[in-house]
TIGUTOR-801419 format. One record per residue: residue in one letter; x negated, y negated, z negated of N, C-alpha, C in turn. Coordinates in pm, whole numbers, padded with zeros to 5 digits, always signed. Last residue first. Layout:
BEGIN
AXYZXYZXYZ/...
***
This chain:
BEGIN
X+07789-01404-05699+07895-01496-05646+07881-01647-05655/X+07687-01241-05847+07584-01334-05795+07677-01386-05674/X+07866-01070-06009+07769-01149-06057+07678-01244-06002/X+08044-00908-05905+08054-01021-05890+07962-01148-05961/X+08125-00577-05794+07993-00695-05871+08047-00803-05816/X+08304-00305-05862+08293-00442-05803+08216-00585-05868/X+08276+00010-05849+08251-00119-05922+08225-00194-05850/X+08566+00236-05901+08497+00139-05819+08425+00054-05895/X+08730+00522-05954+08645+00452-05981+08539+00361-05882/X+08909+00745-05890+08973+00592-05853+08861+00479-05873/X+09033+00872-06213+08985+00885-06043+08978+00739-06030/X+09090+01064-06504+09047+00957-06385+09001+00945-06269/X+09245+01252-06761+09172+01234-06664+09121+01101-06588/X+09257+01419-07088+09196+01218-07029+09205+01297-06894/X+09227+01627-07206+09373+01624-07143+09356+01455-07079/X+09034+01490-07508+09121+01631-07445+09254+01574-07361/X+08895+01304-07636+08966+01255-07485+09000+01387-07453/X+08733+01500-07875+08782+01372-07839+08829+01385-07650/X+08811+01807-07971+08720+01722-07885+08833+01611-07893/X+08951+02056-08060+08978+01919-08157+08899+01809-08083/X+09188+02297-07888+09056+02174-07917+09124+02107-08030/X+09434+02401-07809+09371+02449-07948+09249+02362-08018/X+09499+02339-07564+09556+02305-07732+09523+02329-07847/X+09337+02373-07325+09275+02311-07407+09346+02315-07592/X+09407+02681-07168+09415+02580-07221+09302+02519-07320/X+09119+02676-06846+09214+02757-06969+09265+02624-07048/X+09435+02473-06775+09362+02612-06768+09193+02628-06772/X+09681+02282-06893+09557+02328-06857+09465+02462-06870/X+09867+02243-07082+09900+02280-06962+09745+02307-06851/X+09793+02188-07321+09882+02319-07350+09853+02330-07123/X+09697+01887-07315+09575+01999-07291+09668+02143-07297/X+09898+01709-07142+09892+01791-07201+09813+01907-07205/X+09741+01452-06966+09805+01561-06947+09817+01591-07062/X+09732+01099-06865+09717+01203-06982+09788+01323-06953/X+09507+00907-06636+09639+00945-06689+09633+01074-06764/X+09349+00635-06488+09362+00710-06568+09482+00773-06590/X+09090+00454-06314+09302+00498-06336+09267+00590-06360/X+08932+00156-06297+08932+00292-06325+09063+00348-06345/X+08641-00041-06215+08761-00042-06273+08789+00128-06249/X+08342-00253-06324+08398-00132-06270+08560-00069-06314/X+08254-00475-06455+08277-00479-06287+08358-00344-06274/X+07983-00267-06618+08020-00417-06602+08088-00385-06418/X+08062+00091-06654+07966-00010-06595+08060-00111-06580/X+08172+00293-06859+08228+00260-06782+08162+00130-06766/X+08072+00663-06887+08022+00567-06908+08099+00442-06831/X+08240+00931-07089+08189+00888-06946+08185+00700-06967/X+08170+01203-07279+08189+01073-07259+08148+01031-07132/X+08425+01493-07119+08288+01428-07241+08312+01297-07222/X+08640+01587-06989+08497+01624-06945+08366+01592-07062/X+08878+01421-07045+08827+01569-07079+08732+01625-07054/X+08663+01161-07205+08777+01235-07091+08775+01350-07131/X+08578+00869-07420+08626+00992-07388+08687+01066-07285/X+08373+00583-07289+08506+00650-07318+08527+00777-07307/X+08198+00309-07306+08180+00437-07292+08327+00526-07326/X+08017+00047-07172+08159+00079-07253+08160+00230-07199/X+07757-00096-07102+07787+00035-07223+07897-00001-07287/X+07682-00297-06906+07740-00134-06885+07732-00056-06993/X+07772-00630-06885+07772-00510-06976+07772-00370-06908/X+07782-00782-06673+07655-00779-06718+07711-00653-06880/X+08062-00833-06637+07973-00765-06543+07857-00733-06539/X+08320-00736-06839+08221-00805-06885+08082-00753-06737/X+08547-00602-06786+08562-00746-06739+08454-00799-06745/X+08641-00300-06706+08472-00353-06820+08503-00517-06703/X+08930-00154-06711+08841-00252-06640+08761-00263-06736/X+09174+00061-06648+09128+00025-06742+08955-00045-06651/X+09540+00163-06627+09442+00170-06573+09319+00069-06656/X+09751+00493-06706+09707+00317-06775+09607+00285-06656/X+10018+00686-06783+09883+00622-06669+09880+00487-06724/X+10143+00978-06922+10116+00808-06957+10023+00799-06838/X+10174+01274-06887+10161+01188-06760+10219+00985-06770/X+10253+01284-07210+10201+01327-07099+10255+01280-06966/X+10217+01000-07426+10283+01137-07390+10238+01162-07234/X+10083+00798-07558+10225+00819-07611+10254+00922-07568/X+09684+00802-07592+09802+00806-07499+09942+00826-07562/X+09457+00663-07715+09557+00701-07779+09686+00709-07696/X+09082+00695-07574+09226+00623-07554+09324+00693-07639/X+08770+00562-07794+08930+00683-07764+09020+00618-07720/X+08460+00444-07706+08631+00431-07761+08692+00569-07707/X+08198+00259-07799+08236+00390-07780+08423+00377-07830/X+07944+00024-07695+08058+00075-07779+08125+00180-07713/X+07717-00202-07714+07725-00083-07697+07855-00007-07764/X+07580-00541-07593+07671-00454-07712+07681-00317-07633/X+07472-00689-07403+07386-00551-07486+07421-00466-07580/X+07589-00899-07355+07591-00799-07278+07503-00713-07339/X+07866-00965-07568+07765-00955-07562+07700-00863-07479/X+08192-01011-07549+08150-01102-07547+07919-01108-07509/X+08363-00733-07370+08274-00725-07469+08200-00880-07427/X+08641-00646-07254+08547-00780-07222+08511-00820-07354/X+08868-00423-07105+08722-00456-07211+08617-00551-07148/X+09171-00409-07057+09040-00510-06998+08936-00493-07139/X+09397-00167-06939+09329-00231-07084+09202-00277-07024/X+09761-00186-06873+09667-00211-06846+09546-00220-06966/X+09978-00063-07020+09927+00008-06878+09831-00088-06838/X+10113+00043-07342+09985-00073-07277+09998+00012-07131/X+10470+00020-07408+10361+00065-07359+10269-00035-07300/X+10609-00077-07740+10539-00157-07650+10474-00026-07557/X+10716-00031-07954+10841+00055-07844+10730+00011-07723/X+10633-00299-08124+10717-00192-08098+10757-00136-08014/X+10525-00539-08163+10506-00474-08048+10577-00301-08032/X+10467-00621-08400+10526-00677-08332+10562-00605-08184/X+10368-00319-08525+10482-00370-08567+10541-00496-08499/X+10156-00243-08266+10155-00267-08347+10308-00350-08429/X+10143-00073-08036+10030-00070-08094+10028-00111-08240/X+10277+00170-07874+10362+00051-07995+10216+00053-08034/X+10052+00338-07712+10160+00282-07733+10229+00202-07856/X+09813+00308-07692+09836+00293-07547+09988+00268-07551/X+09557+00270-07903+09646+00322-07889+09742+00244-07788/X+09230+00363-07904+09310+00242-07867+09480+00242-07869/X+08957+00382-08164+09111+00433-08112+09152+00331-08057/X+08614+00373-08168+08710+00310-08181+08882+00380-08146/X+08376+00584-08333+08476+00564-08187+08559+00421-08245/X+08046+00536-08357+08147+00489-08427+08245+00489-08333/X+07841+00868-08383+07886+00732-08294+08032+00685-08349/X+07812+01184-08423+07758+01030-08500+07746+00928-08434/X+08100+01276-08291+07944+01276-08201+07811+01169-08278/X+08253+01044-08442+08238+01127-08355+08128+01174-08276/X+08410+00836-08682+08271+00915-08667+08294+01039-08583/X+08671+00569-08625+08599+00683-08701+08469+00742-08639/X+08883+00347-08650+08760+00380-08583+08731+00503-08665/X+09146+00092-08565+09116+00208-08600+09012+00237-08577/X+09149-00233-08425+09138-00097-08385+09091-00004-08527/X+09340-00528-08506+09189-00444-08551+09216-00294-08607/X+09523-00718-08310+09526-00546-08393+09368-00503-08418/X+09714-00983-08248+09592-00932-08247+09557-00818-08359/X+09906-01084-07968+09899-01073-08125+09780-00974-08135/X+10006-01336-07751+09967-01196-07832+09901-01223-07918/X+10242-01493-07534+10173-01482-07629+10093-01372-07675/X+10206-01498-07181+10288-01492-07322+10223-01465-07357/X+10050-01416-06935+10110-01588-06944+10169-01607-07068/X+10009-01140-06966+09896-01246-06996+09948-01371-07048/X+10309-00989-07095+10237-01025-06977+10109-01170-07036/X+10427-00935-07330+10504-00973-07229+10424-01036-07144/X+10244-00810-07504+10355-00745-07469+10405-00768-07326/X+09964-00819-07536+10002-00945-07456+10151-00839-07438/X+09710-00804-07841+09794-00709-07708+09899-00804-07649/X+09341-00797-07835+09442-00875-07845+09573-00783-07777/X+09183-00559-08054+09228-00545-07957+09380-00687-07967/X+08818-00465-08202+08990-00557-08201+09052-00564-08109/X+08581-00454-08211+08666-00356-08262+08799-00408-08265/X+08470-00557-07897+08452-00486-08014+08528-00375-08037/X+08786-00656-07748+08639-00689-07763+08579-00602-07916/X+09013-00541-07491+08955-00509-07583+08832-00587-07571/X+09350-00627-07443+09213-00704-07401+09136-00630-07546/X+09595-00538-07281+09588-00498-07384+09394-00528-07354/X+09955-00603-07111+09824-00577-07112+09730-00592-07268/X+10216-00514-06934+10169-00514-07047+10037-00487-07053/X+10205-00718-06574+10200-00581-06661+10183-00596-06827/X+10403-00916-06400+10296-00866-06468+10285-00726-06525/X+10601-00842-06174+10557-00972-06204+10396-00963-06293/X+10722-00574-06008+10739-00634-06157+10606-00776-06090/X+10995-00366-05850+10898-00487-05842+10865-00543-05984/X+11055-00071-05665+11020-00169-05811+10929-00270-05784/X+11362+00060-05472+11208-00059-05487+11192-00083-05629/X+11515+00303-05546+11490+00235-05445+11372+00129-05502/X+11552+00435-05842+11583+00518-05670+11558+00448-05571/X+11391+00436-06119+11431+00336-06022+11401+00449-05896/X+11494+00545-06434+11485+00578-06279+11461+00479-06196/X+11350+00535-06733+11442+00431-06637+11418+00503-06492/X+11471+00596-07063+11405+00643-06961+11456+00531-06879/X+11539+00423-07287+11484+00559-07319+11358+00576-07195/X+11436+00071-07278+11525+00218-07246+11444+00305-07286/X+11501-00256-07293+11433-00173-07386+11522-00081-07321/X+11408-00556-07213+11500-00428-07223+11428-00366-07244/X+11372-00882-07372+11315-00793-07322+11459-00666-07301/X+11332-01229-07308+11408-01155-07369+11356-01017-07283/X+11023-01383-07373+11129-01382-07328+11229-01288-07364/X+10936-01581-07681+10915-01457-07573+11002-01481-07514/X+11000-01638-07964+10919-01707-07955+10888-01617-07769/X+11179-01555-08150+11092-01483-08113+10952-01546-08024/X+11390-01765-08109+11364-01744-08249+11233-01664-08241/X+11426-01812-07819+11339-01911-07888+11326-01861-08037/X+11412-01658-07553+11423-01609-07690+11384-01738-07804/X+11503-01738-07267+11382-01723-07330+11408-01702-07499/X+11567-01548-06915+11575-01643-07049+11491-01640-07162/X+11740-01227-06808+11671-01326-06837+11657-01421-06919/X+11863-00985-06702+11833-01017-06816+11748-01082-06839/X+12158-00919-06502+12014-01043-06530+11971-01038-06608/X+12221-00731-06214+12234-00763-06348+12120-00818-06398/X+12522-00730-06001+12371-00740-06003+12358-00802-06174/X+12726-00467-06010+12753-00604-06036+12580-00661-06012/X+12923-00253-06160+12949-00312-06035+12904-00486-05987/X+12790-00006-06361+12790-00160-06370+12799-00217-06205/X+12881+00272-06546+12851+00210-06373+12855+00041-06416/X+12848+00553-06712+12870+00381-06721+12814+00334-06599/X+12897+00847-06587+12852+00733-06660+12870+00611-06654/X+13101+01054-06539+13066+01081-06662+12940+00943-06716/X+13149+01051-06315+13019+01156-06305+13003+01177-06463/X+13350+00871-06250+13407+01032-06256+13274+01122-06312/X+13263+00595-06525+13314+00657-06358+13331+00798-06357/X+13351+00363-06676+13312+00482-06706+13352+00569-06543/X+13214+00009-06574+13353+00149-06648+13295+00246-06632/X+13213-00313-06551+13118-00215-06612+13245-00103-06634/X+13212-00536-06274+13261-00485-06354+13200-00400-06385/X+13181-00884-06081+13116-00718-06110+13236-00686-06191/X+13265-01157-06045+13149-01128-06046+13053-00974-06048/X+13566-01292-05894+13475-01169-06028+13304-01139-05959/X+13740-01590-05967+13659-01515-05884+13608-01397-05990/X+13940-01746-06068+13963-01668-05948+13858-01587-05895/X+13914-01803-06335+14003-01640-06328+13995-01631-06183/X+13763-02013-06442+13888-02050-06352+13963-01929-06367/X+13567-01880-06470+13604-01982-06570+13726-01969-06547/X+13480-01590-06317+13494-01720-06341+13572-01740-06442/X+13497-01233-06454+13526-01324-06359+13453-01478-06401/X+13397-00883-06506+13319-01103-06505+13406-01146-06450/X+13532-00649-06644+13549-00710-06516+13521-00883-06559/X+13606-00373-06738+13523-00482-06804+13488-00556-06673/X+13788-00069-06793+13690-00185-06715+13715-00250-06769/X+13859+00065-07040+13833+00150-06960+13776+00061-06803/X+13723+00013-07358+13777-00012-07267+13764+00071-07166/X+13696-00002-07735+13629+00066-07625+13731-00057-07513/X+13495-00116-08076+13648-00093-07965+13598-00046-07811/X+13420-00305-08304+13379-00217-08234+13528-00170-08142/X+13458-00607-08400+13393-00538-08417+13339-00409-08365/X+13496-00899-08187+13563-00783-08248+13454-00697-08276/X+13667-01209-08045+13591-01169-08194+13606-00955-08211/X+13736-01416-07827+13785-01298-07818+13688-01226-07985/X+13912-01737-07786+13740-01631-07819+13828-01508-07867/X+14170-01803-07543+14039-01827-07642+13953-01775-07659/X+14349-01627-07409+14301-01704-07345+14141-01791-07422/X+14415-01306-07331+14374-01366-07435+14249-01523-07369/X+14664-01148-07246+14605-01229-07208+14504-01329-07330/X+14796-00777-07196+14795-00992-07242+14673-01046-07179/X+14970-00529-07256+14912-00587-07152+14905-00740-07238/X+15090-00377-07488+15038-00235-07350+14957-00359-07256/X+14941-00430-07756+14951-00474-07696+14930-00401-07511/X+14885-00330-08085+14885-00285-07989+14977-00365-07923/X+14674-00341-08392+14752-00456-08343+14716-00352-08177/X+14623-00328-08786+14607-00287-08591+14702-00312-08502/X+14663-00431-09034+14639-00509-08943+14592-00466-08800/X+14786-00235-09172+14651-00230-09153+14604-00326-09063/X+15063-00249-09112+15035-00307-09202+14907-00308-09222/X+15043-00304-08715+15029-00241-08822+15037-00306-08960/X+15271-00421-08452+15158-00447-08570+15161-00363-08663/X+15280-00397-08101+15322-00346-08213+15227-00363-08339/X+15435-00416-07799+15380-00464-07858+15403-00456-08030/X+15609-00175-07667+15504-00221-07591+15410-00329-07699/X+15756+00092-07894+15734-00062-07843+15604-00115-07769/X+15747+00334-07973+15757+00297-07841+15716+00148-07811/X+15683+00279-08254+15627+00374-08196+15611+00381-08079/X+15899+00092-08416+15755+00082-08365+15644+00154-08267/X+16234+00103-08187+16080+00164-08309+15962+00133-08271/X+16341+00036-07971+16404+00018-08136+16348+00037-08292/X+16139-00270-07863+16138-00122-07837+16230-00108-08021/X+16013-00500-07855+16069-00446-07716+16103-00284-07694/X+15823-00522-08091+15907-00642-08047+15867-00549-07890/X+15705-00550-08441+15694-00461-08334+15852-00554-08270/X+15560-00482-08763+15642-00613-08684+15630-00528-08540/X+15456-00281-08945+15537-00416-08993+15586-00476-08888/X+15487+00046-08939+15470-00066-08823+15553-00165-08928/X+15226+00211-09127+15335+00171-09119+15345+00051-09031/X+14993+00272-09208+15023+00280-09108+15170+00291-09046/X+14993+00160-09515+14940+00096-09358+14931+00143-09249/X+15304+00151-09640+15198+00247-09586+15085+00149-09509/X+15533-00008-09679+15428+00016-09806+15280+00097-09709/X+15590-00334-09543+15617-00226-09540+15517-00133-09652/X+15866-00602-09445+15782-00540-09532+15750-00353-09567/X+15913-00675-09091+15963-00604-09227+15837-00605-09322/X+16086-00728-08839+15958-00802-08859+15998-00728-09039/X+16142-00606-08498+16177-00630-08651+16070-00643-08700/X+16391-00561-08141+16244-00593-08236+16264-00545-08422/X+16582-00450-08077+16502-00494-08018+16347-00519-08076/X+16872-00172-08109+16735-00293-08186+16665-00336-08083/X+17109-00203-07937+17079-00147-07961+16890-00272-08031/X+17347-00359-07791+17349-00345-07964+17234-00310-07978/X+17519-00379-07572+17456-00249-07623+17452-00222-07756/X+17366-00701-07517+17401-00639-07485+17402-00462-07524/X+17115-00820-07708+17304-00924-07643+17359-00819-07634/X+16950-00613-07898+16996-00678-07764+17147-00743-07777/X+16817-00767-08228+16927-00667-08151+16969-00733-08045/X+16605-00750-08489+16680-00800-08383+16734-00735-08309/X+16566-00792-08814+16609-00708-08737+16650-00792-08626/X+16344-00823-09132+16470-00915-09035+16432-00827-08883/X+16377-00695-09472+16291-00691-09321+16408-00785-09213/X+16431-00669-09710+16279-00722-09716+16294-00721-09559/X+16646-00591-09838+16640-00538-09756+16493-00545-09697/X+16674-00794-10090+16711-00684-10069+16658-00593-09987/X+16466-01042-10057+16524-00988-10164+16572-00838-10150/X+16378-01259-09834+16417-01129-09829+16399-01005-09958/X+16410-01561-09832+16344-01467-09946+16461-01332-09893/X+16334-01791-09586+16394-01698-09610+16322-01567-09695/X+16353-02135-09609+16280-02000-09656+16386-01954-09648/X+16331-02387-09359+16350-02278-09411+16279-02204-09458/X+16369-02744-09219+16256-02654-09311+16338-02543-09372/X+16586-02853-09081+16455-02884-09076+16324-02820-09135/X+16806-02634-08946+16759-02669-09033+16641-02727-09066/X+17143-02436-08897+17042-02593-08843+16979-02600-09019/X+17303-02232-08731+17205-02267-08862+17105-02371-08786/X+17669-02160-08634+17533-02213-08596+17471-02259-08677/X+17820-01974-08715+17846-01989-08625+17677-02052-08555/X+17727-01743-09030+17772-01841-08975+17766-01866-08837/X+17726-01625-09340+17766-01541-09207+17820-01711-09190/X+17494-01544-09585+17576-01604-09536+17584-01604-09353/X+17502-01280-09810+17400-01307-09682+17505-01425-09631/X+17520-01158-10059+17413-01082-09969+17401-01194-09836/X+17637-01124-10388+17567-01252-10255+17454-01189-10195/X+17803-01042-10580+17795-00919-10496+17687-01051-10407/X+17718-01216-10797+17665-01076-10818+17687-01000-10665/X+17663-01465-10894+17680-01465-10767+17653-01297-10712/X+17753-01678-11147+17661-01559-11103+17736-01548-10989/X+17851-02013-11140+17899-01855-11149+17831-01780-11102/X+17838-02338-11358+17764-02237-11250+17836-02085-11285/X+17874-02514-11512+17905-02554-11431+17850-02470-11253/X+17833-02426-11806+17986-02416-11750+18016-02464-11574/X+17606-02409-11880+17640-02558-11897+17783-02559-11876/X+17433-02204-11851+17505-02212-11949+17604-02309-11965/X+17241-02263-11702+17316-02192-11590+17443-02179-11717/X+17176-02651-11689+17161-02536-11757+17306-02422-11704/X+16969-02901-11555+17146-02852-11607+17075-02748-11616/X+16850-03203-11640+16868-03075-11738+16979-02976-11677/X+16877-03414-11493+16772-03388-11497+16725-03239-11545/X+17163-03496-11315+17117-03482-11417+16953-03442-11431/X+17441-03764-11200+17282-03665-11160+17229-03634-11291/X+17775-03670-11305+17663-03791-11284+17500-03694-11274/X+17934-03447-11314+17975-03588-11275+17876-03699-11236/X+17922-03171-11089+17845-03258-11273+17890-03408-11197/X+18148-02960-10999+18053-03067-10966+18031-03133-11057/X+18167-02638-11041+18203-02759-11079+18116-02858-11102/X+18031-02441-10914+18165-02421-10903+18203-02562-11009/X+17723-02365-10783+17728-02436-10849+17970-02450-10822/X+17611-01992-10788+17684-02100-10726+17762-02222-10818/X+17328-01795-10798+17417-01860-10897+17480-01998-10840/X+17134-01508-10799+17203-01647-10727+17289-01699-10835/X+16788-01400-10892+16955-01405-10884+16985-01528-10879/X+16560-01443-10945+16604-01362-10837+16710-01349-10823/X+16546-01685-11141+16466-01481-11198+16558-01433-11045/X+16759-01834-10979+16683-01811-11086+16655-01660-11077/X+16858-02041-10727+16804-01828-10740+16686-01860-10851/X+17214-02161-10632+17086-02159-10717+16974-02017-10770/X+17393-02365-10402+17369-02294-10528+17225-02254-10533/X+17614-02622-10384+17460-02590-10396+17524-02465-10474/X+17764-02739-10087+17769-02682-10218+17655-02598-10201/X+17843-03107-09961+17789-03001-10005+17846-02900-10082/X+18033-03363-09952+17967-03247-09820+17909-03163-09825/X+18359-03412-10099+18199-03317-10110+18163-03205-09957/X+18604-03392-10102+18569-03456-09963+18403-03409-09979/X+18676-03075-10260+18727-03223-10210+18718-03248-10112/X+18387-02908-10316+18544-02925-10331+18564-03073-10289/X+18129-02876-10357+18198-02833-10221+18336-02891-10202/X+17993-02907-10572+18098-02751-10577+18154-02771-10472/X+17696-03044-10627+17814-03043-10628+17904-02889-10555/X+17452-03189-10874+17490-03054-10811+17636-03065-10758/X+17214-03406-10861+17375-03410-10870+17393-03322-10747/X+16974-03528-11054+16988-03481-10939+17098-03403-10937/X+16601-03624-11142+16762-03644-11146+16833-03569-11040/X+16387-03364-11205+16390-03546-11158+16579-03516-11184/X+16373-03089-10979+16281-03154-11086+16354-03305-11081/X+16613-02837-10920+16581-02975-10910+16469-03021-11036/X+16632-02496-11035+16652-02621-11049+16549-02729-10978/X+16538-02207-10816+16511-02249-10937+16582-02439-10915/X+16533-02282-10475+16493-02215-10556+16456-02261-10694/X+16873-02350-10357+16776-02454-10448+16691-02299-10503/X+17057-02467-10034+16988-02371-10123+16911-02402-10239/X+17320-02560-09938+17217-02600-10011+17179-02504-10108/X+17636-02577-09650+17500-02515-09808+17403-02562-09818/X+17824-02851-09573+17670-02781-09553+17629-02724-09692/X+18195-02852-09508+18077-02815-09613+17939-02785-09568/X+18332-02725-09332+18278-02850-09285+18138-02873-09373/X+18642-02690-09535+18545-02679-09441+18459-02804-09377/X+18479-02628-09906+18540-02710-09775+18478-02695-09661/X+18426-02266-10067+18389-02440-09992+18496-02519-09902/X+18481-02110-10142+18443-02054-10018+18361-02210-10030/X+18530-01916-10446+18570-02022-10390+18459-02094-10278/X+18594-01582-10391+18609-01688-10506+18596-01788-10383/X+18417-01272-10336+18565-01326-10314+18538-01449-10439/X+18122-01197-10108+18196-01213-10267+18318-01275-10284/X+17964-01290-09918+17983-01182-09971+18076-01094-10115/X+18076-01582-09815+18010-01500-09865+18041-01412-09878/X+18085-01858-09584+18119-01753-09613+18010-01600-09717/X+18264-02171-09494+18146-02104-09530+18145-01961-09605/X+18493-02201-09245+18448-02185-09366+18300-02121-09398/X+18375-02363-08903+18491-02289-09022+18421-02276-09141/X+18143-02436-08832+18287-02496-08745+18399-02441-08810/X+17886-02542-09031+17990-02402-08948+18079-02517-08932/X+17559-02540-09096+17642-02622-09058+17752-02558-08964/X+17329-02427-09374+17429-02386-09254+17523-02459-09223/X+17134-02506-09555+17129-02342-09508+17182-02363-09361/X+16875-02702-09668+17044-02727-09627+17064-02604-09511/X+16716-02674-09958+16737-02645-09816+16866-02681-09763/X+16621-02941-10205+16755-02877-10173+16690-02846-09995/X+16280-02876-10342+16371-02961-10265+16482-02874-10209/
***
């Protein structure tokens, strides 16, 4: 479809000496010919137009108006002139309901202060990707407060991003909650003088995981707490037999169930308990509590604790009050743990004991306990 380029208060004007138009004349751009019927005119007369035409990339101005609409014209027809020097039409005011602009030569559009002259912006084609394609308040990409890469990196000295924000990796120097609204803040997270991430803010990690079926958990290397700890439950870990249910996220949540490891010690079948990640759901899991509640009071069983590292503390109960043969390794030998009776425990490193132990192969090397009470409740 014909563009209609430019509506001037004087002549229309090209780059090229020949025949300008009437004034008053609107251009008409045509990429490649009209499909259908359709009546090219040369401007001349009382003609409110003059078309011309960008075959294979070259212009071509229509210089004698076809008498009747045609369907066929041809740049051969006599009624068209190459347009060899046509760089750019120079006008007062461009009106237009729909524009292309084919940047052919120069490929880039340039802006320039009112005042001075000097560039303002420019929007260009470029080959490098780190080349600035578009950039706006500065004569080069380099200074400009807002600036696009052909790599699509994108610098902005200040904004506002009012929608979804999407990004793959990137830093900041604060990170500040506010409200919905923008008037209120809730905290902020930045890098402070000591060298760590500070979070200005009380922090929640709550809620319930529904693909996992749990709540949502944190997970750290290490954790200091410098003022009060409070927790709710403990990770707990219910031995019967040879199986161990493990409750990651406290009694009231789910668990999953691990048939203990065992081997031949002292010709007695040990069991292993292991105190950490017990098992592929439970990853990264520490046990600090373990309830043996042997279903039979005449069962007899023998276990190893499997501590994660030195000074682990667990504490550990016979739930069953009519059982007394749960029996467990320490560093001392086996010690017997009676129906009712509870017990705290914690792991040294046999290297740090005197004499050392590191060289043992004994079961429960480096076990200690204290703390032992039994509390009957059988004739309650």
């Amino acid at each position: 479809m014909a563009k209609v380029l430019a509506e001037v208060t004087g002549s229309i004007s090209f780059s090229q000496k020949g025949d300008k138009g009437q004034k008053g004349a609107l251009m008409r751009e045509h990429d490649g010919f009209e499909s259908g019927s359709y009546k090219y005119l040369s401007g001349s007369g009382e003609e409110a137009y003059v078309d011309i035409v960008c075959v294979k990339g070259k212009w071509y101005q229509c210089t004698k108006t076809y008498d009747n609409a045609t369907s066929s014209p041809s740049l051969t027809d006599g009624h068209w002139t190459k347009m060899s020097q046509y760089k750019s039409i120079a006008t007062h005011l461009l009106l237009a309901e729909n524009a292309t602009i084919n940047m052919l030569g120069s490929n880039q559009i340039n802006l320039y202060n009112p005042s001075g002259g000097a560039m303002f912006g420019s929007f260009r084609v470029v080959s490098n990707d780190n080349d600035y394609a578009l950039w706006l308040g500065a004569p080069n990409g380099a200074d400009a407060p807002f600036s696009v890469k052909k790599d699509g990196s994108l610098y902005a000295s200040n904004g506002i991003f009012a929608g979804e924000l999407k990004s793959v990796i990137g830093s900041f120097y604060r990170l500040t909650a506010v409200s919905s609204d923008g008037t209120k803040s809730a905290g902020s997270i930045y890098f402070d003088s000591s060298g760590r991430i500070t979070f200005d803010a009380d922090i929640y990690n709550q809620g319930y995981n529904s693909a996992a079926k749990r709540g949502w958990r944190f997970y750290a290397s290490n954790v200091w707490c410098r003022s009060a700890f409070g927790h709710r439950q403990s990770t707990l870990a219910v031995i019967n037999g040879g199986s161990m249910r493990v409750y990651p996220d406290g009694y009231d949540s789910g668990y999953t169930v691990v048939a203990l490891e065992h081997t031949t010690y002292d010709n007695k079948t040990v069991y292993k308990i292991p105190l950490y990640s017990p098992n592929k759901e439970s990853s990264g899991c520490p046990i600090d509590i373990v309830v043996f509640s042997p279903l039979r009071a005449i069962a007899t069983y023998y276990y190893e604790f499997v501590p994660g590292g030195t000074g682990k503390r667990w504490m550990a109960i016979n739930a069953n009050d009519r059982n007394n043969d749960i029996y467990f390794c320490d560093v001392g030998g086996w010690h017997q743990l009676h129906g009712g009776e509870t017990i705290n425990l914690v792991y040294i490193h046999p290297e740090i004991l005197t004499p050392s132990q590191n060289d043992k192969t004994y079961f429960g090397r480096g076990i200690f306990w204290s703390g032992e009470k039994d509390l009957d409740w059988i004739n309650r």
